[in-house]
PLY file of the C-alpha trace (Angstrom):
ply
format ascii 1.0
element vertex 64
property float x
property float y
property float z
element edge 63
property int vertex1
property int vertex2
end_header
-2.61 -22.80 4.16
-0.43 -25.61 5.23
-2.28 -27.97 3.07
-1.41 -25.85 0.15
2.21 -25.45 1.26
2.44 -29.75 1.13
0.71 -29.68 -2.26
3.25 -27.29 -3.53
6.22 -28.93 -2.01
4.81 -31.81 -3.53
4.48 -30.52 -7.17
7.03 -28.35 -7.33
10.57 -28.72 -6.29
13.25 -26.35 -5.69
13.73 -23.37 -7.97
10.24 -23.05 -9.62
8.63 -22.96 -5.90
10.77 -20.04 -5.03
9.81 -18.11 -8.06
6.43 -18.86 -7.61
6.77 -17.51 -3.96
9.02 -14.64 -5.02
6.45 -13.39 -7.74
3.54 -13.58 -5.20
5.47 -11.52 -2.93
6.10 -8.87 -5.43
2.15 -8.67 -6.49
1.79 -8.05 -2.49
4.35 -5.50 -2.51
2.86 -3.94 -5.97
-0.55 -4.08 -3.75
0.83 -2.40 -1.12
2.87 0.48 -3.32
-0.84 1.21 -4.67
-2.55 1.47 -1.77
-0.14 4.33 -0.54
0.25 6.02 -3.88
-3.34 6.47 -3.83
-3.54 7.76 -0.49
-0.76 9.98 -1.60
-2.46 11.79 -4.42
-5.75 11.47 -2.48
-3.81 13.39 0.64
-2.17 16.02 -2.63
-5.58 16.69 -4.23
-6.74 18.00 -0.48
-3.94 20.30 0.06
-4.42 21.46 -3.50
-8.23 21.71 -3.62
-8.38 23.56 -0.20
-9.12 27.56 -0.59
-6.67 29.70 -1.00
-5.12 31.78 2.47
-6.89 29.12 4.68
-3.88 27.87 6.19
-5.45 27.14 9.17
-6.30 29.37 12.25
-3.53 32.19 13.30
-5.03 32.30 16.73
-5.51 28.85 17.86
-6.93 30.62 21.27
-9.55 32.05 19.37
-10.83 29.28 17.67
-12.31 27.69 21.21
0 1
1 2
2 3
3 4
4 5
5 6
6 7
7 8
8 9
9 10
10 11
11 12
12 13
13 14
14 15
15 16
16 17
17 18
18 19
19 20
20 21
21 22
22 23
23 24
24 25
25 26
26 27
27 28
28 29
29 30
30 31
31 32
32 33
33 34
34 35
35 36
36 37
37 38
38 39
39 40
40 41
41 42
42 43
43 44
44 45
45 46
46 47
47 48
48 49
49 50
50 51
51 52
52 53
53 54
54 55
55 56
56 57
57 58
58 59
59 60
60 61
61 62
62 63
């Protein structure tokens, strides 16, 4: 990694190596946004696929 950061200081100077570094930081954050919105409808299609009155157990007690 720091061989790559000398190389790029090297080739590119000041405002084209900060958009280069600002563009790979929003395909990270993109990345990241996907990951949860998949969880997210993943965590959705549970809650809407589970049967219907099965809420969970109205006696905890008795569930032992």
């Amino acid at each position: 990694m720091r061989t790559l950061r000398l190389l790029e200081e090297r080739l590119l100077r000041g405002g084209r190596r900060t958009a280069l570094r600002n563009a790979w930081a929003a395909v990270q954050e993109d990345r990241e946004r996907a990951v949860a919105r998949t969880e997210a409808e993943q965590a959705l299609r549970a809650v809407r696929d589970r049967p219907a009155g099965r809420s969970g157990p109205k006696d905890p007690v008795a569930v032992r």
